[in-house]
C-alpha positions, 0 to 999 in steps of 0.5 A: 276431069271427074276427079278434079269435079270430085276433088272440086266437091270434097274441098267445098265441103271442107269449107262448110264444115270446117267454116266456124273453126278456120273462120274463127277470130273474125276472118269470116266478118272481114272477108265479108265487109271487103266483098263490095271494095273487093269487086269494085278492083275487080269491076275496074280492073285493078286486080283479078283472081290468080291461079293460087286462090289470090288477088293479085295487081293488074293495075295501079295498086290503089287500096292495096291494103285491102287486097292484103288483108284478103288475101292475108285472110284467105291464106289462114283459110285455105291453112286450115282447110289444108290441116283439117282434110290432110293436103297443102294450101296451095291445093286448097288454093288452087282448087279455090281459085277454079271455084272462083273462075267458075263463078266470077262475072264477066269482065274479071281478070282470072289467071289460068293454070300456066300462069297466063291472065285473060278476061272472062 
């Protein structure tokens, strides 16, 4: 448990380091103007977090383009994250999605590491 707290710690310290390089182009800004339709899926139960660091369809996949778009964005991230700290993005973004468990309001779908969804 402390290595992943550990582990934890280092990727969210990858982020802020890495933040200007891996968020160039834009990402940074389109990931932001998203957040308010990002929550409102989520608030409605449209989509939850799965246990890779995505959004993924819990129901009718309504605005799916935004849902594309982040998770588009999110894979460059967790790429260049991945190639600056020497580990794959599916780490990257396994470790992201506890981070966003951890912090997701009640009422959002999250995805645990067997694959299995719940509500928090």
């Amino acid at each position: 448990m402390k290595n992943n707290k550990y582990i934890l710690i280092i990727v969210t310290i990858a982020v802020c380091l890495i933040g200007a390089t891996a968020l160039a182009g834009g990402i940074k800004d389109r990931m932001r103007e998203r957040v308010p339709a990002i929550n409102s899926l989520k608030a409605q139960g449209v989509v939850g977090e799965n246990n890779q660091g995505f959004l993924e369809f819990k129901g009718a996949q309504t605005q799916a383009q935004i849902v594309q778009a982040e998770n588009n964005d999110r894979s460059a991230v967790y790429k260049a994250i991945a190639q600056k700290t020497g580990t794959t993005a599916d780490l990257v973004g396994q470790r992201r999605a506890t981070q966003i468990a951890n912090q997701a309001p009640g009422g959002t779908w999250l995805q645990d590491a067997g694959g299995k969804w719940y509500r928090k």
